[in-house]
C-alpha positions as CSV (number, residue, x, y, z in Angstrom):
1,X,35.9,-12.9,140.6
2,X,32.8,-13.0,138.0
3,X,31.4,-15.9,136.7
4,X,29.8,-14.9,133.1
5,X,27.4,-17.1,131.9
6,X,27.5,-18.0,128.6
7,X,24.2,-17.0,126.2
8,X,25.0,-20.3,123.7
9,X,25.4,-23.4,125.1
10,X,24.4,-26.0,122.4
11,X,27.4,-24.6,120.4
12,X,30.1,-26.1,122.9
13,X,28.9,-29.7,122.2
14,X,29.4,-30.8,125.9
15,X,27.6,-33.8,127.2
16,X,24.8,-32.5,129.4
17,X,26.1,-32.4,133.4
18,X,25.1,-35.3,135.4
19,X,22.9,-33.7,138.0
20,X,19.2,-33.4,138.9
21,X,18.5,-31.0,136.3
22,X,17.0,-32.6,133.6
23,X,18.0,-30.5,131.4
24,X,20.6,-28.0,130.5
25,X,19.4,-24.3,131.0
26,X,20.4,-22.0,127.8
27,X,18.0,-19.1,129.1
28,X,20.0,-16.0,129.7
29,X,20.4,-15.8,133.7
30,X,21.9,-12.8,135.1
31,X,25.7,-12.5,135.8
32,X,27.0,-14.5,138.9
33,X,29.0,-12.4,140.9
34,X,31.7,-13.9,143.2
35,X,34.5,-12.3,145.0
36,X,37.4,-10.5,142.9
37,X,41.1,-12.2,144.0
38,X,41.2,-9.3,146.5
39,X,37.7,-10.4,148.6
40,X,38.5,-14.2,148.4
41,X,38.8,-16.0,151.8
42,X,42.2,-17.4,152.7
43,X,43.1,-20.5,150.6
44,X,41.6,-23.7,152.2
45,X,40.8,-26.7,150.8
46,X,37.7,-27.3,152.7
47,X,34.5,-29.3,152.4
48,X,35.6,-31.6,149.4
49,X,33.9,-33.2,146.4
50,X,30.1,-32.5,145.9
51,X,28.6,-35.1,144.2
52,X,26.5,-33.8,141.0
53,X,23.4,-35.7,142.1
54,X,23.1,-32.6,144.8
55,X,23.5,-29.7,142.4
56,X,20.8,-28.7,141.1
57,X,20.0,-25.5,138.1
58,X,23.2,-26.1,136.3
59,X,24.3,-23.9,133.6
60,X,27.7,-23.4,131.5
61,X,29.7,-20.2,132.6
62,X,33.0,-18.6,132.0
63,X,35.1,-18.6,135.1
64,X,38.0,-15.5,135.4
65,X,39.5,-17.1,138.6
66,X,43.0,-15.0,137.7
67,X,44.9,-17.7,140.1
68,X,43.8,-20.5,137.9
69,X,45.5,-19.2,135.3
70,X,48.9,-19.2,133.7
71,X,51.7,-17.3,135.4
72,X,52.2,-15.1,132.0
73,X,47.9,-14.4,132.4
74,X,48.8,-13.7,136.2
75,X,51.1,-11.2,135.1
76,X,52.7,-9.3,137.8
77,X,50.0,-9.6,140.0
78,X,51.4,-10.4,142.8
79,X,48.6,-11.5,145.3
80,X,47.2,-13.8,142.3
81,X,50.6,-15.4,141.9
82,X,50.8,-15.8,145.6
83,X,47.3,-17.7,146.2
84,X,47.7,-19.4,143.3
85,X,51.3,-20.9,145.2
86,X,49.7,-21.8,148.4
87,X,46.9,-23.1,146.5
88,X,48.7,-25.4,144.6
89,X,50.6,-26.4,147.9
90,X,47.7,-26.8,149.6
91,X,46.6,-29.0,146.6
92,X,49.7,-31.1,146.3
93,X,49.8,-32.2,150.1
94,X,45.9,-32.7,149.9
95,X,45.8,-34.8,147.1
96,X,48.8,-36.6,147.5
97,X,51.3,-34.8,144.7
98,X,54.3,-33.8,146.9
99,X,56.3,-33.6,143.6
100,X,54.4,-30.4,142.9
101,X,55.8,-28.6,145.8
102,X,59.2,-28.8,143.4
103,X,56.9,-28.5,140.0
104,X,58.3,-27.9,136.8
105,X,57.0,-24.5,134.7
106,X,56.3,-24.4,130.9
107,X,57.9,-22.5,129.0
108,X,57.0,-20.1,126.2
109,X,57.6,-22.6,124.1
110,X,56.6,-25.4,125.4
111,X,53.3,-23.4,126.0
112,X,53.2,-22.0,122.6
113,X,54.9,-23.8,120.1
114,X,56.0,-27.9,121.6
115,X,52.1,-28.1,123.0
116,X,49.8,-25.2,122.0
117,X,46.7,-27.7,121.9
118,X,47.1,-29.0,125.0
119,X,47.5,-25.6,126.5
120,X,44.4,-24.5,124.7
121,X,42.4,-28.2,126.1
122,X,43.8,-26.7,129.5
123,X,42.7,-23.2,129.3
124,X,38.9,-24.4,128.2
125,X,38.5,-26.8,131.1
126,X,39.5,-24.1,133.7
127,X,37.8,-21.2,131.9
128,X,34.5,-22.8,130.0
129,X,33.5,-24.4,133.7
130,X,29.9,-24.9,135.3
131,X,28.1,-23.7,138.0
132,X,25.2,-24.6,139.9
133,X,24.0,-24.7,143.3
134,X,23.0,-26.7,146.1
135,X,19.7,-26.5,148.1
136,X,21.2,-24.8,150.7
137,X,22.2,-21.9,148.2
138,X,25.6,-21.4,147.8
139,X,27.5,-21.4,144.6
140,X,29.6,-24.6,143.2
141,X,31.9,-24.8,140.1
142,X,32.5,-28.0,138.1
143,X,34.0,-28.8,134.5
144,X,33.0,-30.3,131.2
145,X,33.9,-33.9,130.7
146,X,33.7,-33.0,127.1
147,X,36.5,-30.5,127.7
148,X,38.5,-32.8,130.5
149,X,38.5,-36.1,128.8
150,X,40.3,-34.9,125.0
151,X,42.9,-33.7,127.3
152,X,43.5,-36.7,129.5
153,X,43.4,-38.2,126.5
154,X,46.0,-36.7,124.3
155,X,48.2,-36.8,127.7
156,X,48.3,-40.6,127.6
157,X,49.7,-40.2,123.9
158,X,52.4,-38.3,124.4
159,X,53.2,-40.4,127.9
160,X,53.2,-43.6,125.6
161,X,55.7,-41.6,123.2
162,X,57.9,-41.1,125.3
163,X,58.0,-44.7,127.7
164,X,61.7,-45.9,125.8
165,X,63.6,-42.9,126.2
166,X,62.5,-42.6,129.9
167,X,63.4,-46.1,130.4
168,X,66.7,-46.0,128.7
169,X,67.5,-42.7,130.6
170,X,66.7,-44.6,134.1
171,X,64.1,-41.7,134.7
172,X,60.5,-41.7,136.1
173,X,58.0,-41.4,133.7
174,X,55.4,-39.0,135.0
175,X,52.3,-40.0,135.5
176,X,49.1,-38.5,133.5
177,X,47.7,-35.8,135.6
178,X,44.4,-35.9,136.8
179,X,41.5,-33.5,138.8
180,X,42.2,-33.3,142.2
181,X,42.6,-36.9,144.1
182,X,40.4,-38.7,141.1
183,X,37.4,-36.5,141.4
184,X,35.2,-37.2,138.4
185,X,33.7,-34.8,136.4
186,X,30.4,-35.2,137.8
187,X,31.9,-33.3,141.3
188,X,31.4,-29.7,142.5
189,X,33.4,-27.5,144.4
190,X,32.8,-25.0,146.9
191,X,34.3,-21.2,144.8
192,X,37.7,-22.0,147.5
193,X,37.9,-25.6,146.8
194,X,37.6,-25.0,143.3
195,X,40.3,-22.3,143.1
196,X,42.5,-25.1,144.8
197,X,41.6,-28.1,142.6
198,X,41.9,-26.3,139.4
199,X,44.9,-24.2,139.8
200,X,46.3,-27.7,141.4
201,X,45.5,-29.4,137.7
202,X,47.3,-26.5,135.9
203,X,50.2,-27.1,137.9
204,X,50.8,-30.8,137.6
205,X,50.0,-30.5,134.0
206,X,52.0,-27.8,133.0
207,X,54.9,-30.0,134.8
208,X,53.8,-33.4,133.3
209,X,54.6,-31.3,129.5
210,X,57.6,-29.7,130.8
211,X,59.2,-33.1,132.0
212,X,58.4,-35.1,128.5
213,X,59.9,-31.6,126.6
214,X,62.9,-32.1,128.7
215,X,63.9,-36.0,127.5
216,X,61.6,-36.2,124.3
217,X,62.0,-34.3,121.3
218,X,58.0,-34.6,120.0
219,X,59.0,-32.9,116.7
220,X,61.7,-35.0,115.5
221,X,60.3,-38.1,117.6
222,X,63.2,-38.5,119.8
223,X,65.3,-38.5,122.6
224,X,66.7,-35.1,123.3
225,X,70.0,-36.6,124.3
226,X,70.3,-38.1,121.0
């Protein structure tokens, strides 16, 4: 995997990272290199949440983590489709989201037509990340509150839109999906942990969509069952 950093940061309007840089660098670093799918270590969820107050030099990148993305990105990839399965098993039973082992995929419509922006507020948190590093030297990955929250966001709306028909139905509502166990933005990953949490949060939110699309029609406003 490559982690790109990006030349212009004070066009993406984020809210500085809370950490002990001071400020945010927009110098033009080299490229961070990190293993391709194919040189990754087995998928483990392993040392946890970071806090940002221990990461230090933090700069905006672009992450190309292929098993964070969407199965159409994945492709026919096969050994990116299967990390990014045990990943997001390894996520759900970690964080406490059995329902995931049974998760729901978006359609091409749901993707593309029912929720485009909320696939494109998805697609910016797991691809527009940053990186920094600890003293000890290794590599961590975070995201941008100012990408995470407008999502989270625009989740609860359509949740709330949706409340009476689940309740007439005598269905679940599912809940608004969140990073990991509650991790905050201000949290860092080890590269492994990261690949875990994130391709986790695409999961459970491309299942939180499908589920509403299945009782809720959000063009007409209402229930699908009539």
């Amino acid at each position: 995997m490559t982690l790109t950093n990006q030349e212009d940061t004070s066009a993406s309007g984020a809210t500085p990272p809370e950490t002990n840089s001071t400020t945010l660098d927009t110098t033009e670093p080299d490229s961070i290199d990190l293993p391709s799918v194919e040189d990754m270590p087995p998928v483990a969820f392993s040392d946890g949440s970071i806090p940002g107050d221990l990461v230090f030099d933090v700069k905006y990148a672009v992450c190309d983590l292929k098993t964070v993305r969407s199965i159409r990105d994945i492709g026919d990839d096969d050994l990116a489709q299967d990390r990014r399965e045990i990943a997001v098993e390894i996520g759900a039973r970690t964080f406490g989201k059995l329902f995931l082992l049974a998760a729901k995929k978006a359609t091409r419509r749901v993707q593309y037509e029912v929720f485009k922006k909320e696939f494109i507020c998805l697609d910016d948190i797991l691809t527009n990340i940053r990186i920094g590093n600890l003293k000890s030297g290794p590599v961590v990955c975070g995201i941008k509150k100012s990408s995470y929250t407008p999502l989270l966001k625009r989740m609860g709306t359509l949740r709330m839109a949706a409340i009476d028909v689940f309740v007439r139905q005598g269905l679940e509502l599912p809940p608004v999906p969140c990073w990991g166990r509650q991790f905050g933005t201000s949290s860092y990953f080890n590269i492994s942990d990261f690949e875990v949490v994130a391709a986790t949060f695409r999961a459970e939110v491309e299942n939180f969509l499908a589920v509403l699309d299945e009782q809720f029609n959000y063009e007409a406003g209402i229930s699908n069952s009539g």
